[in-house]
TORDOLO-787676 format. One record per residue: residue number from 1; residue in three letters; x, y, z of N, C-alpha, C in turn. Coordinates in nm, 3 decimals. Last residue first. Layout:
BEGIN
REC,k,r,nX,nY,nZ,caX,caY,caZ,cX,cY,cZ
REC,NUM,ALA,X,Y,Z,X,Y,Z,X,Y,Z
...
END
This chain:
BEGIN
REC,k,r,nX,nY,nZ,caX,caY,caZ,cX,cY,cZ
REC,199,UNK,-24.183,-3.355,2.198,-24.017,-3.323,2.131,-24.012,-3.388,2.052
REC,198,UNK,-24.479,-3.141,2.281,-24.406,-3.243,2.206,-24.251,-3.229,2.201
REC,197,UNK,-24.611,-3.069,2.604,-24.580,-3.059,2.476,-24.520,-3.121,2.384
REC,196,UNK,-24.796,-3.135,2.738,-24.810,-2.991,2.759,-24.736,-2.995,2.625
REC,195,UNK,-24.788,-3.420,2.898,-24.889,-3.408,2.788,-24.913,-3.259,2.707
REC,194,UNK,-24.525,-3.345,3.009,-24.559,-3.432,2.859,-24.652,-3.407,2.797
REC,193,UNK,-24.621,-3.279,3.219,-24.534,-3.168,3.133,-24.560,-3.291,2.999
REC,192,UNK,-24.756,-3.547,3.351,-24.834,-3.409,3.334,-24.767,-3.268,3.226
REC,191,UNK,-24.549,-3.698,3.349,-24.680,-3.716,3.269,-24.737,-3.554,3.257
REC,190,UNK,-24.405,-3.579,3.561,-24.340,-3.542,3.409,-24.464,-3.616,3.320
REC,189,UNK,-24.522,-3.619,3.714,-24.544,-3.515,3.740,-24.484,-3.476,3.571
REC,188,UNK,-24.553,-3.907,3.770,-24.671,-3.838,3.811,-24.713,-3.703,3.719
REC,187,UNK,-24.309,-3.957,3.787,-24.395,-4.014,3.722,-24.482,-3.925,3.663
REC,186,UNK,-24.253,-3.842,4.043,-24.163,-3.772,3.876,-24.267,-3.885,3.791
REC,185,UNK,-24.387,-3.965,4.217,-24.427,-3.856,4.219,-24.353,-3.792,4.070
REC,184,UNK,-24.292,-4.223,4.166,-24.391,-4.249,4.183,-24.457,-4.081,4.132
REC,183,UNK,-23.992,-4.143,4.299,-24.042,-4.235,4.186,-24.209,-4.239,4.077
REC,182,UNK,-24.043,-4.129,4.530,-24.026,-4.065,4.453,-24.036,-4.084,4.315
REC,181,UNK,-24.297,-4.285,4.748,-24.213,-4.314,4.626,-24.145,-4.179,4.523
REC,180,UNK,-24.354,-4.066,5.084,-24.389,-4.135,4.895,-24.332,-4.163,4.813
REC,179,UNK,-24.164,-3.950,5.229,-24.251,-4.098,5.240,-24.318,-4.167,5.137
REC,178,UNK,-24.094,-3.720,5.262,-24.021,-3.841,5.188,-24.043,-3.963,5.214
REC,177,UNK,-24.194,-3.560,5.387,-24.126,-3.643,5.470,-24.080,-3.755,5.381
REC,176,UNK,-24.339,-3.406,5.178,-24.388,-3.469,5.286,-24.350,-3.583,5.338
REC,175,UNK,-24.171,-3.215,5.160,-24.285,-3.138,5.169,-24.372,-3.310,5.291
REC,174,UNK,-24.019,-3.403,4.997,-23.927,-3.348,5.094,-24.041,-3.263,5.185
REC,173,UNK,-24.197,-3.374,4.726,-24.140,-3.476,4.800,-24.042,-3.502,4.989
REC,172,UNK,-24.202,-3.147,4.678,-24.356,-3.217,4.703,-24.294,-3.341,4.771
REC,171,UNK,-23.986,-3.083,4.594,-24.036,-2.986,4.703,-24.133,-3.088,4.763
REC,170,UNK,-23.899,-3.225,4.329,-23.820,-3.269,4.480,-23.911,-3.174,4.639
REC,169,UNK,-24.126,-3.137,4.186,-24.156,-3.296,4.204,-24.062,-3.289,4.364
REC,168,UNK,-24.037,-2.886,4.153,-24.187,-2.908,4.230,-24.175,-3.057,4.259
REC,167,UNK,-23.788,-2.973,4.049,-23.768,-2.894,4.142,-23.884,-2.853,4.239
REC,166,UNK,-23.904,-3.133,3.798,-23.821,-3.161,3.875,-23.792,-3.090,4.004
REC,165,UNK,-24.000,-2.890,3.646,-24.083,-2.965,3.668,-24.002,-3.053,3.809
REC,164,UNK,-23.789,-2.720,3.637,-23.875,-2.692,3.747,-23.933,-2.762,3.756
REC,163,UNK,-23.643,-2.925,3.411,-23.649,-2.916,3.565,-23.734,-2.824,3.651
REC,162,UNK,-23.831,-2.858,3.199,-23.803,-2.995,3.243,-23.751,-2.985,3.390
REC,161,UNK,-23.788,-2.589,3.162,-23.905,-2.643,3.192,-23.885,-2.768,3.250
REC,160,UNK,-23.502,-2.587,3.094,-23.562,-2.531,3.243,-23.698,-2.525,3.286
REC,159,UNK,-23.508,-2.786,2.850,-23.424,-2.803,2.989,-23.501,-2.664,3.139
REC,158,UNK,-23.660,-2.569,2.722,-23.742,-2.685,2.716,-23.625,-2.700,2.853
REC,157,UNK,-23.441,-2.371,2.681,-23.557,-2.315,2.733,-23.643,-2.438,2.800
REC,156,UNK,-23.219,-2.515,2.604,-23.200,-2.430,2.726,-23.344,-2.404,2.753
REC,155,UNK,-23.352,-2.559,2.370,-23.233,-2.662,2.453,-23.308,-2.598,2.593
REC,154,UNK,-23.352,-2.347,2.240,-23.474,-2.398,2.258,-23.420,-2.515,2.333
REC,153,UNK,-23.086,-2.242,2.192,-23.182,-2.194,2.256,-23.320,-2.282,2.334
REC,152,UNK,-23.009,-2.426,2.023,-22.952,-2.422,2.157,-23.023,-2.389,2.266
REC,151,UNK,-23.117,-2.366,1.827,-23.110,-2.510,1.858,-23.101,-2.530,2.006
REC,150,UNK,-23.051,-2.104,1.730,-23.175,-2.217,1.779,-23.176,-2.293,1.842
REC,149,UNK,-22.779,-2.166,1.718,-22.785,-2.094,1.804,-22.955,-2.137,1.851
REC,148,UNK,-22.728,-2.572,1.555,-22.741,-2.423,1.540,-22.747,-2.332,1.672
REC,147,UNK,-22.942,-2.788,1.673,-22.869,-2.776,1.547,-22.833,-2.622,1.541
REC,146,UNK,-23.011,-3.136,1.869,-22.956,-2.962,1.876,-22.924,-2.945,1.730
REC,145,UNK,-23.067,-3.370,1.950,-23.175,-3.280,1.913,-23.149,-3.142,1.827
REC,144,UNK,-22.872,-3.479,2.155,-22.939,-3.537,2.075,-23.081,-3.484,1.944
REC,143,UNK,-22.738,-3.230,2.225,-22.672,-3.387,2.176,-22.803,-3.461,2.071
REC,142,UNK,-22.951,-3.065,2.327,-22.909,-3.041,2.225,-22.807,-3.145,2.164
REC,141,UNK,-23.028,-3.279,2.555,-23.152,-3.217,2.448,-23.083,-3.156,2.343
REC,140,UNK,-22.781,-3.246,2.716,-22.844,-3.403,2.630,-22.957,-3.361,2.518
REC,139,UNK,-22.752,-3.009,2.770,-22.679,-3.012,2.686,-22.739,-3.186,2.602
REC,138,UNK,-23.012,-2.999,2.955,-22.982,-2.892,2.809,-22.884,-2.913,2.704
REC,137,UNK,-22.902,-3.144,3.173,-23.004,-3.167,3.031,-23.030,-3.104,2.948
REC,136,UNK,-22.692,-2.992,3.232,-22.692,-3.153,3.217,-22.820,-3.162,3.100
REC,135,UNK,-22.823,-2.787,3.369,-22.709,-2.768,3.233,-22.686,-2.917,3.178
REC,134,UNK,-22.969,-2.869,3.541,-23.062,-2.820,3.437,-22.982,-2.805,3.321
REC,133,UNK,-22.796,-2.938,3.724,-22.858,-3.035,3.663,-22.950,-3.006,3.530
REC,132,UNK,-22.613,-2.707,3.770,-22.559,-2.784,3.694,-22.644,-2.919,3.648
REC,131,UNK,-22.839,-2.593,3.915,-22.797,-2.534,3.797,-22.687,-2.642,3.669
REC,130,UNK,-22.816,-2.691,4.179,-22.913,-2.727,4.081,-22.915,-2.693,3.906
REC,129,UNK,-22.618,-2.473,4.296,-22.595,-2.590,4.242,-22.679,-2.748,4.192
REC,128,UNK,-22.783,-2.270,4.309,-22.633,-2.247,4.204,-22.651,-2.373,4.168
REC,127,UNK,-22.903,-2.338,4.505,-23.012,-2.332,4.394,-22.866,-2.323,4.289
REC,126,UNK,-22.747,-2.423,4.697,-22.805,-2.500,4.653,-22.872,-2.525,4.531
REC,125,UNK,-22.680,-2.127,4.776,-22.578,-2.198,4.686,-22.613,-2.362,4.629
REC,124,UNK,-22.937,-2.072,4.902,-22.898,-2.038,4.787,-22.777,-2.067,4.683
REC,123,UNK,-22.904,-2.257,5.136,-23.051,-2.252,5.035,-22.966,-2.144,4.872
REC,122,UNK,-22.707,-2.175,5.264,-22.692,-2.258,5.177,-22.821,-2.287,5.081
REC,121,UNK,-22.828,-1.933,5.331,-22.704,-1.886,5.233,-22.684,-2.028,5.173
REC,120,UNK,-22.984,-1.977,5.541,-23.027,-1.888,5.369,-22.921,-1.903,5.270
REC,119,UNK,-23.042,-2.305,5.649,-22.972,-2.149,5.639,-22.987,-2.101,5.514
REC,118,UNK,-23.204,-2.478,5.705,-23.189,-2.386,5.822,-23.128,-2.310,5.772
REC,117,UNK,-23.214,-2.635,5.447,-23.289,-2.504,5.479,-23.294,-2.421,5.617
REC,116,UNK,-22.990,-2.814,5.484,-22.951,-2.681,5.395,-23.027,-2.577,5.424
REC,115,UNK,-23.057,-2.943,5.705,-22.957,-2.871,5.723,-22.936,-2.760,5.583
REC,114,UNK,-23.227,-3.067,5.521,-23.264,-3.059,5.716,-23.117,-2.912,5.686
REC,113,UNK,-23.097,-3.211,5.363,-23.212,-3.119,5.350,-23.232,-3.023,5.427
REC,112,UNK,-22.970,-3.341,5.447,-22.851,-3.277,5.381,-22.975,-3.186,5.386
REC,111,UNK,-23.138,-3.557,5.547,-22.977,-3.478,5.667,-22.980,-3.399,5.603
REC,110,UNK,-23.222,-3.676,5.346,-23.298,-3.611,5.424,-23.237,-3.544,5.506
REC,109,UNK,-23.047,-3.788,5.149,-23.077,-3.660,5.122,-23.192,-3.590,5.225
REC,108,UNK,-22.966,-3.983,5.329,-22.822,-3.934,5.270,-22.937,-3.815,5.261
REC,107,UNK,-23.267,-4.106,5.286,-23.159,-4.075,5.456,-23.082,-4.017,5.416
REC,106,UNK,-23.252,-4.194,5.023,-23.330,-4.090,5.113,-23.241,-4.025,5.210
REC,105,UNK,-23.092,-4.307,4.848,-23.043,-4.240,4.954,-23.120,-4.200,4.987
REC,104,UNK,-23.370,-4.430,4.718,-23.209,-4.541,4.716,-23.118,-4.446,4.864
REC,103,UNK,-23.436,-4.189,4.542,-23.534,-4.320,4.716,-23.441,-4.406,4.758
REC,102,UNK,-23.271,-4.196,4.400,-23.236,-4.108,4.507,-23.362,-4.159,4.613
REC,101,UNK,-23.294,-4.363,4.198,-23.133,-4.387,4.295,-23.155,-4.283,4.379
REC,100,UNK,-23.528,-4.301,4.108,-23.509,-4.435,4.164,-23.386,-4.434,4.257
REC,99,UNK,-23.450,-4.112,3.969,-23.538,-4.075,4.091,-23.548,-4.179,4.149
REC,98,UNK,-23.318,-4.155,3.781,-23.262,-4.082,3.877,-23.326,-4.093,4.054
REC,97,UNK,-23.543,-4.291,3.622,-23.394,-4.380,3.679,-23.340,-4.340,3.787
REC,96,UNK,-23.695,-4.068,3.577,-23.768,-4.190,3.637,-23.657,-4.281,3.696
REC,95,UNK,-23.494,-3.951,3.410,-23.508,-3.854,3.520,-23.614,-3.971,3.634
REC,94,UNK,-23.458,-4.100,3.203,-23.344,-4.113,3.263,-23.365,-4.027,3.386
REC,93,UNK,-23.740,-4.065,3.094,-23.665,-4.226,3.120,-23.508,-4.191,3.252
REC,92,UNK,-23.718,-3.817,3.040,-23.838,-3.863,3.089,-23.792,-3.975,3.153
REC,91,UNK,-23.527,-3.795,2.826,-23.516,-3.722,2.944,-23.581,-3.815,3.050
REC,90,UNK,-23.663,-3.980,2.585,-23.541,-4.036,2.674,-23.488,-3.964,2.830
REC,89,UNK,-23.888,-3.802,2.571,-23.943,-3.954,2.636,-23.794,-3.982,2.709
REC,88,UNK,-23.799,-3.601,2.441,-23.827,-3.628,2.629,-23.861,-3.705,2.638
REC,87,UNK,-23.703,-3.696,2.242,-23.615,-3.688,2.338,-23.620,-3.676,2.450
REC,86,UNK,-23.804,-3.966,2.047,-23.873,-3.835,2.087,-23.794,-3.816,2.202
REC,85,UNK,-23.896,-4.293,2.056,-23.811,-4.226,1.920,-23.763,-4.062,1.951
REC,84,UNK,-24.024,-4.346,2.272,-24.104,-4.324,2.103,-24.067,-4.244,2.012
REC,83,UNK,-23.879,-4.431,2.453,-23.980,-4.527,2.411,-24.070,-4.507,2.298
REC,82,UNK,-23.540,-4.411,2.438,-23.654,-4.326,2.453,-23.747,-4.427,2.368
REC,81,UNK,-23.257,-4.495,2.710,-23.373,-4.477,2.577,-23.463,-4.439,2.552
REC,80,UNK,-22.987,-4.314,2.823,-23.105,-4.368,2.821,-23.170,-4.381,2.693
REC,79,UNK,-22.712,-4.272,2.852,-22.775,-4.387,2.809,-22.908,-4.370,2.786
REC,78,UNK,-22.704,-4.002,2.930,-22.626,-4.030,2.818,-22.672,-4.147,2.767
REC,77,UNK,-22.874,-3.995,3.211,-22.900,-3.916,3.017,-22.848,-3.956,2.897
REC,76,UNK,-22.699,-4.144,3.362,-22.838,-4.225,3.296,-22.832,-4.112,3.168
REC,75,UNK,-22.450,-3.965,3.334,-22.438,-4.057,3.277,-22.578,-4.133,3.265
REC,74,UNK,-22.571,-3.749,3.482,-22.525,-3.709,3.324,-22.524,-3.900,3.255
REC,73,UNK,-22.609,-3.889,3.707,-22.725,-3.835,3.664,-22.674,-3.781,3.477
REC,72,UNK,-22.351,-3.930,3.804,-22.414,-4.066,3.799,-22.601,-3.993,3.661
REC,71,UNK,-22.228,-3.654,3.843,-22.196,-3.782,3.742,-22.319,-3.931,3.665
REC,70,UNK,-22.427,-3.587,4.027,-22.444,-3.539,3.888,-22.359,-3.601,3.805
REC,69,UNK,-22.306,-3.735,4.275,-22.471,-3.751,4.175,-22.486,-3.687,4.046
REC,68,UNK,-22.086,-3.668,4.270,-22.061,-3.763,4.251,-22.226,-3.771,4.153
REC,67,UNK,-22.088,-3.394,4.334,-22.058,-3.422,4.162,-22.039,-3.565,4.163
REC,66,UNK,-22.233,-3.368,4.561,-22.274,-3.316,4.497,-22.216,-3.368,4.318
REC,65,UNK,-22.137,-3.472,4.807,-22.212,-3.581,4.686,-22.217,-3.496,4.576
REC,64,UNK,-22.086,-3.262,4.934,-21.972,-3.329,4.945,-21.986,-3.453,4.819
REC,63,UNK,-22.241,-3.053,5.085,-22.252,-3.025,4.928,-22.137,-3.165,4.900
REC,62,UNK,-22.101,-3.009,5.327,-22.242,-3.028,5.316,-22.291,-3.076,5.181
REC,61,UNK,-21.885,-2.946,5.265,-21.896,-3.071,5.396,-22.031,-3.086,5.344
REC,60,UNK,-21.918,-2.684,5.151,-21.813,-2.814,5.081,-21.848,-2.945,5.171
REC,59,UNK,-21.906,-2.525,5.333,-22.031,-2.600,5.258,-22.029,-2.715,5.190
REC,58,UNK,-21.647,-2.467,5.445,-21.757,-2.520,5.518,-21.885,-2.595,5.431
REC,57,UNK,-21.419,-2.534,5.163,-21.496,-2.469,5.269,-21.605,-2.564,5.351
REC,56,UNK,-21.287,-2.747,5.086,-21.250,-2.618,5.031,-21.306,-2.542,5.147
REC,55,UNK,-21.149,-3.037,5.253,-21.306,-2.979,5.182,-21.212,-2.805,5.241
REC,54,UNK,-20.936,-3.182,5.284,-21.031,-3.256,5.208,-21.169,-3.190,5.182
REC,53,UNK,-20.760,-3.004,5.341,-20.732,-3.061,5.206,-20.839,-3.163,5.199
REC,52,UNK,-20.856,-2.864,5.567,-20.859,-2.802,5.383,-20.810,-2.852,5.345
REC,51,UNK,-20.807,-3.018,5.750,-20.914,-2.973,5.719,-20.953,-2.957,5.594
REC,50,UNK,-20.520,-2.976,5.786,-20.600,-3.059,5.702,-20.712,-3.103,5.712
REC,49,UNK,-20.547,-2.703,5.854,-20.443,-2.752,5.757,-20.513,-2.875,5.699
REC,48,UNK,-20.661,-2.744,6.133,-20.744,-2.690,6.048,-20.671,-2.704,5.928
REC,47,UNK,-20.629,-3.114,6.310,-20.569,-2.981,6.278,-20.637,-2.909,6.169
REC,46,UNK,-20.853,-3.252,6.519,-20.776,-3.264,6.399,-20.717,-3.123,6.368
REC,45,UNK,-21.039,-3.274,6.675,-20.946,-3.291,6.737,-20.795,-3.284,6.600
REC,44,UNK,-21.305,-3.253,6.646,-21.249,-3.384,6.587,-21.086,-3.376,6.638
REC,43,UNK,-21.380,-3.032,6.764,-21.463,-3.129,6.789,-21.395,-3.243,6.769
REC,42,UNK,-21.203,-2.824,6.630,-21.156,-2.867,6.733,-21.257,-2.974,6.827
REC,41,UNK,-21.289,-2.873,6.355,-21.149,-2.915,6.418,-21.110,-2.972,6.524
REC,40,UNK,-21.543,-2.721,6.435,-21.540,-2.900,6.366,-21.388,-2.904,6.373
REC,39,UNK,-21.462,-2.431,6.459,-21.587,-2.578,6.558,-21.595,-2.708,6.548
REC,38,UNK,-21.312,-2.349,6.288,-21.270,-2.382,6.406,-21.305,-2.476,6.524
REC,37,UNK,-21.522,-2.327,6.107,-21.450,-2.444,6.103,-21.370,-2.519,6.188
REC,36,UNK,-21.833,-2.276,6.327,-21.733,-2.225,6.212,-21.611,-2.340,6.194
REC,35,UNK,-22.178,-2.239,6.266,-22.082,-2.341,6.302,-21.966,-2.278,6.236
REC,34,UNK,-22.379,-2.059,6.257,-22.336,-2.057,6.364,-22.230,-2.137,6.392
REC,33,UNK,-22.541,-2.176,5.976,-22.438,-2.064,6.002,-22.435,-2.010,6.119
REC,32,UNK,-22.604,-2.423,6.088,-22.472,-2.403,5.966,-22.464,-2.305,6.017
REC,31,UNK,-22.725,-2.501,6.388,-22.707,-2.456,6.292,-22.579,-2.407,6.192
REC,30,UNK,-22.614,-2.616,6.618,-22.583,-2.465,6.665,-22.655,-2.443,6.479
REC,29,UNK,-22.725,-2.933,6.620,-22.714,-2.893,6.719,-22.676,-2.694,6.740
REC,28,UNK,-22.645,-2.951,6.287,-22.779,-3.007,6.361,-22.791,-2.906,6.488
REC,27,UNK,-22.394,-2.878,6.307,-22.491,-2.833,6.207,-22.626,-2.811,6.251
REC,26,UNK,-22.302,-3.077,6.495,-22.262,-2.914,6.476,-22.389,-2.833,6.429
REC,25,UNK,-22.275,-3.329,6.315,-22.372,-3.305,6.444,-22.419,-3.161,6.459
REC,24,UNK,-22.140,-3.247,6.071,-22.302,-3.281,6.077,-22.389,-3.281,6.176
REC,23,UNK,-21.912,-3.228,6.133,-21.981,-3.105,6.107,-22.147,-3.142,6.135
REC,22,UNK,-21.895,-3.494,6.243,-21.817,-3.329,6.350,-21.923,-3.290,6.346
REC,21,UNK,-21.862,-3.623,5.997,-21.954,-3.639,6.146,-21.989,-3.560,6.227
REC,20,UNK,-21.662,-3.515,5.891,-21.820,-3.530,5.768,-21.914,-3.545,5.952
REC,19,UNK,-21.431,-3.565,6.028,-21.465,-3.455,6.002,-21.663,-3.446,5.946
REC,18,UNK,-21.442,-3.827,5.987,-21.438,-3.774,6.132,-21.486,-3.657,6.113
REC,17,UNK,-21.442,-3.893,5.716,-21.520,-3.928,5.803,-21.589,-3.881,5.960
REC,16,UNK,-21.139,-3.805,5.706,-21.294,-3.737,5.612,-21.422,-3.794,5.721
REC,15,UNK,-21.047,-4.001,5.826,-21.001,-3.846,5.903,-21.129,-3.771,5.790
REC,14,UNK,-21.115,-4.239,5.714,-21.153,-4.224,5.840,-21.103,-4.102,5.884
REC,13,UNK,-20.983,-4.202,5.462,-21.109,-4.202,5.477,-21.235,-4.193,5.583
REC,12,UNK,-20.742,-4.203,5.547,-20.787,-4.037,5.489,-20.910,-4.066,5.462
REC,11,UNK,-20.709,-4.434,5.632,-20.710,-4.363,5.741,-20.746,-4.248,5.639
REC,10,UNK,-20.722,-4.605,5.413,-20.842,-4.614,5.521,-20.810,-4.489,5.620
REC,9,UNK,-20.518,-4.513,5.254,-20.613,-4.488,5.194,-20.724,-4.494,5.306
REC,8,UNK,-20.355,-4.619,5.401,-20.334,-4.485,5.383,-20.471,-4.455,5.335
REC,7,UNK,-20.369,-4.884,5.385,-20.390,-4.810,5.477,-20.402,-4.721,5.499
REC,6,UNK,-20.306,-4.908,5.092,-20.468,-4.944,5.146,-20.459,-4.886,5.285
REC,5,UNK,-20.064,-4.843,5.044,-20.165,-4.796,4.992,-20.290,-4.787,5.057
REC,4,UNK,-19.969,-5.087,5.246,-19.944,-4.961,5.241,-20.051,-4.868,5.186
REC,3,UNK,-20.061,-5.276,5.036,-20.105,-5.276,5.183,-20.074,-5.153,5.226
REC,2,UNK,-19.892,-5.240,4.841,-20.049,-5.239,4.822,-20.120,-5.225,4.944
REC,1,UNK,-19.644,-5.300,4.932,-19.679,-5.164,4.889,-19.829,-5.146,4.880
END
């Protein structure tokens, strides 16, 4: 039965696969929004039925990491420590971690780049879905910080400072071929919001 399992399991990983490839050439070669689903079916030779059971829509192919990284990114917040007692130091710590695992995928996030800004529409469901990183740390700043509708507030306000800071650090980075330590540049850049204010 386990063997069973496991085969089943390799082939819906190799029919995702087929598909994740399709689109990606597609993408590359007519642009996202010139590719329709009908285009990656019938590239992969696979039926459109199950198509949709492993991605909701077209963007869905593109966007496909998307809650795996924001797992991995809620969970450094949840651990991290803070070097002087003070909550953006722990932000600070767990956004220097993040940025470590994403020089870790460059390549994974240089495709996905390439291809989101050829089109407007995913440029903008991109920015939706940045949204859930800025909600990630708003809610760690009020976990660890929060008391009340205040509380919250000022959550939410400090969290969307903290990421634009983050959102100039990923531009500057992707700006130049992702050749500089990312790492190196959230360093850089959350020194600079630090010294702007206290938590």
């Amino acid at each position: 039965m386990k063997k069973e399992g496991s085969l089943r399991d390799r082939k819906k990983a190799n029919v995702k696969r087929q598909f994740i490839e399709a689109a990606t050439k597609l993408f590359f070669e007519k642009g996202f929004d010139n590719v329709t689903v009908e285009d990656i079916v019938k590239k992969t030779g696979v039926s459109r039925s199950t198509f949709f059971r492993y991605f909701k829509t077209k963007e869905a192919v593109v966007f496909r990491n998307h809650r795996a990284r924001l797992a991995i990114f809620r969970e450094m917040l949840s651990t991290a420590k803070s070097d002087d007692k003070k909550v953006f130091s722990a932000i600070r710590n767990a956004l220097i971690n993040f940025s470590q695992y994403y020089d870790e995928i460059r390549n994974e996030l240089i495709e996905e780049y390439q291809i989101v800004v050829s089109s407007p529409y995913l440029i903008a469901k991109d920015i939706e879905k940045d949204r859930d990183f800025e909600d990630a740390i708003s809610e760690e700043i009020y976990r660890r910080a929060g008391d009340g509708e205040m509380g919250r507030k000022k959550s939410r306000i400090l969290a969307a400072a903290i990421f634009g800071t983050a959102r100039i650090i990923m531009e500057e980075w992707f700006e130049g071929g992702c050749r500089k330590p990312l790492v190196k540049l959230a360093k850089e850049s959350l020194d600079i919001l630090s010294s702007s204010f206290e938590l």
